[in-house]
C-alpha positions, 0 to 999 in steps of 0.5 A, a space after each residue: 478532497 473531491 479530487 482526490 477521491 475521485 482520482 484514487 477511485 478512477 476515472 471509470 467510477 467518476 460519473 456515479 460519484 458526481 451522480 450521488 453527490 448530486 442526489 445528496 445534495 439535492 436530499 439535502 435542499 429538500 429537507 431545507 425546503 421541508 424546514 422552510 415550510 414549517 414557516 407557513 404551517 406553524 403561522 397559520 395554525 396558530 393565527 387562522 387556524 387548523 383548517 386554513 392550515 390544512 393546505 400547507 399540511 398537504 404541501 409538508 406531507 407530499 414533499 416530506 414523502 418525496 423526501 424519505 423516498 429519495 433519502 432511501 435511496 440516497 443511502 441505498 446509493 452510497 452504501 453501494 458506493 462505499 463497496 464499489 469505492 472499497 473494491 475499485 481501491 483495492 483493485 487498483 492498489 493492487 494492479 498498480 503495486 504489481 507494476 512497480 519496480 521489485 526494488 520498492 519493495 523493501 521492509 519499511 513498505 510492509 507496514 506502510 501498505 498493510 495500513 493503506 490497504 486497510 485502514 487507508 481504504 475503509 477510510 476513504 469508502 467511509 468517505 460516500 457513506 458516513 461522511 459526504 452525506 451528513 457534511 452536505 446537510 451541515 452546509 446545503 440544508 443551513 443554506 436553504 434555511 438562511 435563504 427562508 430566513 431572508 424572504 421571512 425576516 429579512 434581519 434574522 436572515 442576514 443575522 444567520 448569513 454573518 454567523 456562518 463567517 466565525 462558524 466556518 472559520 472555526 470549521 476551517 481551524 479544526 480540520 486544519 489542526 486535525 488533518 496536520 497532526 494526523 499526516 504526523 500520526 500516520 507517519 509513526 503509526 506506519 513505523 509501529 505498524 513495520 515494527 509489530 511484524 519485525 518483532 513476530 518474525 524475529 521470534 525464533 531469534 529473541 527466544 533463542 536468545 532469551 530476549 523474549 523481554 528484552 528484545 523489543 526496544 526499538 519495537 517500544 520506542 515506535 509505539 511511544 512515538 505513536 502514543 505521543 503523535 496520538 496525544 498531539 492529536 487529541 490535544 490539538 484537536 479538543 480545543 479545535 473541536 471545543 472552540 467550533 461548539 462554543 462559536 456555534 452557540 454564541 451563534 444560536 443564542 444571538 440569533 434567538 436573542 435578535 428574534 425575540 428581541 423583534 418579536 417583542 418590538 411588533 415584528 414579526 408578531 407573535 406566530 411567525 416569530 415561533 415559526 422562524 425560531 423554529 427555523 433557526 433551531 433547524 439551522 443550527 442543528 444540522 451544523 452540530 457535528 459539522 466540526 467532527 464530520 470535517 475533522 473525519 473528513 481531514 482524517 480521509 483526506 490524508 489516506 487518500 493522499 497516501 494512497 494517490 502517492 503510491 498510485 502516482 508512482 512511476 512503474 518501469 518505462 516499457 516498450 510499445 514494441 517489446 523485442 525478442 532476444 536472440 539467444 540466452 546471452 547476458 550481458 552488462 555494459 558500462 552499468 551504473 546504478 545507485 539505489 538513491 539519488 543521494 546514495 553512492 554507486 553500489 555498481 560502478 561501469 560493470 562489464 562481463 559477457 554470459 554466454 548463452 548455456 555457460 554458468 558464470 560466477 559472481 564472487 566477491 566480498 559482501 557488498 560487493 554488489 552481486 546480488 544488484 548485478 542479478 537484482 538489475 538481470 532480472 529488471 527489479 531496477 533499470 540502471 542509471 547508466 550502461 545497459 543489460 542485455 538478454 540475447 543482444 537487447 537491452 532489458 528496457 526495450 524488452 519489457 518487464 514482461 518478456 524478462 521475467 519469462 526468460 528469467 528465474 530467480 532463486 534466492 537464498 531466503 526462499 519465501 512460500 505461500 501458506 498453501 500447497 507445495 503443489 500449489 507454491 510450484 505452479 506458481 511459476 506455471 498456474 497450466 503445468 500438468 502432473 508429469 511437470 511437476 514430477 519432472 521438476 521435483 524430480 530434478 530439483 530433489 523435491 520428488 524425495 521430500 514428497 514422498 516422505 510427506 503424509 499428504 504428499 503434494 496436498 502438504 500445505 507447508 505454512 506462512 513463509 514455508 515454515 513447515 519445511 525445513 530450509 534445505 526442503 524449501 531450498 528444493 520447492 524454489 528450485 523445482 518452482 525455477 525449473 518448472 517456470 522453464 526460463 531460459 536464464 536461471 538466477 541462483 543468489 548464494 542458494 547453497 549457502 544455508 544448506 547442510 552438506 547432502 542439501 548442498 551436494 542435491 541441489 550442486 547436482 541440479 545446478 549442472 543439470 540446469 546448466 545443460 540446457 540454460 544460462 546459468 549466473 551463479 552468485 555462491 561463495 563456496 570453492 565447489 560451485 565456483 570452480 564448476 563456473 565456466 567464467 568467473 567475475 570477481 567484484 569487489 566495491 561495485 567493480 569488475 576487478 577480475 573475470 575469466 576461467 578458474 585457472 586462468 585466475 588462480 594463475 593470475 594469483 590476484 583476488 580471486 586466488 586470494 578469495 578462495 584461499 580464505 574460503 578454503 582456510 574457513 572451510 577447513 576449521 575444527 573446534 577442539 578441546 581445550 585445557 579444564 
């Protein structure tokens, strides 16, 4: 568990949190001594009196001080701990999820690491803070009274020293029924957690359809499966739980009944017989809420193993001497890539050339793997075979920095910030001046939208942009690529939802971007695709056919047939029919 701890936390923090363990601890044995004392005091004050007692009172009383001051700060310590644990974890959560490949990035980690930043990392900062401590008092402090037990009574101690064996067994079994049921929770309340915001983003779309009540079965079917996790739990951890407190006191009583049983035999005498029940009432409380403490403990353990999971993941090799591309070429070699070990080959030995300032289309049915050609361009995998190149060097020996300065995306499901729509442009340069910005808008269509807008740049457009309009925020993503000023410019079907003046608007900035970089369009609209200086036609992961426009249709094979398709679905009208 330590371990665990300490490698979520960092290597950098680990000397303060053996310093504070070590100090606990320490707290600890003292209150052990602090109890042991009692042994001495309670015997003379009632076999010599108040006044021989008075030396062993002055003892209890200086190290009962020296015990609250070094308690104080104990907890002062790992409060503290707790929000440099808190910190540390999402600091480094965040730092090493920013280096993961984007392909991990898919829906089902939303609720997975929504939890884990929240619910997994205030479990492990309780981990300092409320369950270390009290923990360390149910094992160091019923150590030290044991070893008193032994030097007063050598019987009771050995007595309490066989207790523990059932009492940590049935620990042991707690934690073990516990820690096993909740990684199962975790693992369907992570589904509920993805299900909850599918079904608030789906809104526009259930009540569009009137499924406002209806529209949630698979939402319903994940939280019965958590309602069912959770009762496995409870049911296996309340008996656990029960069994651990019956254990302890059938411990109790035995040890009550072995000391009075002596007392009553001559020895100890009266005194010291009080004196070390007393002590085994101090033994047996502090192990009272050791079951619970090791159950939260479990509970700890398990987020900390999620969160070492996803820490421990590999991000993209990089170089240690990142190249630089000579031009703006792009090309793939022979690639091969599958998104699982066990899934088939969504690209199989692709090959095409980019030239450097040419606009090259990618057309091909859906699923034909477009959007993985440009997903690979801009390195959110590496492929399991062949090579991509910018400008002549293979992307992994460019390093994942230097792609994404040479390329921009433009997706067709644009998502924004819940800020600015000056503020969602910079992103792309957080330094970029005014007249950038204008520059940009002006380009891309977006000066138009700004100028009708009441707050102008200041306009903050909502999560996800839902201010704006699809066409608007169309305009923002592109401004944002223009503005990042990337040498090769990705668009992924960016027409493909707009209406026809946001179409022709952005159609105009895509020849204008292609004046001065390399453009790799991904579009099924005859328009843009006859534009395209080369195109590649894929169909199941495959080049099947690439060139010009006409050198295609003269070649009448899938390409011509495609854009016959396209032209014929173009040219639908609806019509009334007979009442």
């Amino acid at each position: 568990m330590i371990r665990a701890f300490l490698h979520a936390i960092g290597p950098e923090h680990a000397r303060p949190v053996r310093t504070r363990l070590l100090l606990t601890a320490l707290v600890c044995a003292l209150q052990g001594v602090l109890f042991a004392l009692l042994v001495p005091v309670v015997t003379t004050l009632l076999g010599e009196g108040p006044a021989a007692a008075a030396p062993w009172l002055i003892v209890l009383l200086v190290v009962t001080v020296l015990y609250a001051l070094l308690r104080s700060v104990s907890l002062y310590l790992n409060f503290e701990l707790g929000g440099r644990v808190s910190r540390a974890l999402h600091h480094r959560l965040g730092a090493h999820v920013a280096r993961l490949p984007l392909g991990w990035f898919t829906g089902a980690r939303l609720g997975e690491l929504n939890r884990m930043a929240t619910d997994g990392v205030s479990r492990a900062m309780q981990v300092p803070v409320h369950i270390l401590p009290p923990l360390a008092d149910a094992v160091v402090t019923p150590a030290v009274a044991v070893l008193a037990l032994l030097v007063y009574d050598w019987r009771i101690g050995v007595a309490a020293a066989v207790c523990a064996l059932p009492l940590w067994a049935a620990f042991h079994h707690a934690g073990r029924a516990v820690g096993r049921n909740e990684a199962a929770r975790d693992t369907v309340a992570d589904e509920a957690a993805g299900r909850v915001l599918e079904y608030a983003r789906a809104q526009p779309v259930l009540r569009a359809f009137g499924r406002t009540t209806r529209g949630h079965a698979r939402l319903d079917e994940a939280l019965r499966a958590e309602h069912a996790a959770v009762r496995r739990l409870l049911l296996a951890g309340i008996p656990a739980l029960t069994g651990y407190a019956l254990v302890l006191r059938v411990a109790f009583g035995a040890l009550v009944f072995l000391a009075v049983h002596l007392a009553l035999g001559g020895t100890p005498d009266g005194p010291l017989a009080v004196a070390l029940l007393v002590l085994v009432v101090r033994f047996v409380h502090p192990l009272s809420n050791a079951a619970d403490l090791g159950a939260a403990l479990r509970m700890a353990a398990a987020g900390l193993a999620r969160i070492n999971a996803v820490l421990d993941l590999r991000p993209l090799p990089e170089p240690r001497q990142p190249q630089t591309p000579r031009d703006a070429g792009v090309e793939f070699d022979d690639v091969r890539f599958r998104y699982t070990d066990e899934g088939p080959d969504v690209l199989d030995g692709v090959t095409f050339r980019a030239a450097p300032g040419t606009v090259t289309a990618l057309v091909g049915p859906s699923g034909s793997g477009k959007s993985t050609v440009a997903r690979l361009l801009a390195r959110f995998h590496d492929p399991r075979q062949g090579r991509v190149l910018i400008g002549g060097v293979d992307t992994r020996d460019l390093g994942s920095e230097e792609v994404s300065r040479q390329v921009a995306m433009v997706f067709q499901d644009v998502y924004l910030f819940d800020a600015t729509i000056a503020d969602n442009i910079r992103v792309a340069a957080p330094q970029a001046t005014a007249q950038d910005l204008e520059r940009a808008a002006r380009l891309s269509g977006l000066d138009e939208v700004v100028a009708t807008l009441p707050d102008g740049w200041d306009t903050r457009v909502g999560e996800g942009g839902t201010a704006l309009s699809g066409g608007q925020r169309q305009r923002v993503s592109i401004a944002r690529a223009l503005l990042k000023d990337a040498s090769i410019v990705v668009l992924d079907e960016a027409t493909a939802a707009l209406d026809a003046e946001n179409e022709a608007i952005v159609s105009a900035t895509v020849a204008e971007l292609a004046r001065e970089r390399t453009l790799i369009v991904i579009a099924h609209r005859p328009a843009t695709v006859r534009a395209a200086d080369h195109v590649v036609f894929l169909d199941a992961g495959r080049v099947v056919e690439q060139g010009g426009h006409d050198e295609l249709l003269a070649a009448d094979g899938h390409y011509t047939g495609f854009l016959r398709a396209r032209e014929r679905a173009l040219g639908w009208r609806l019509s009334a029919g007979p009442a």
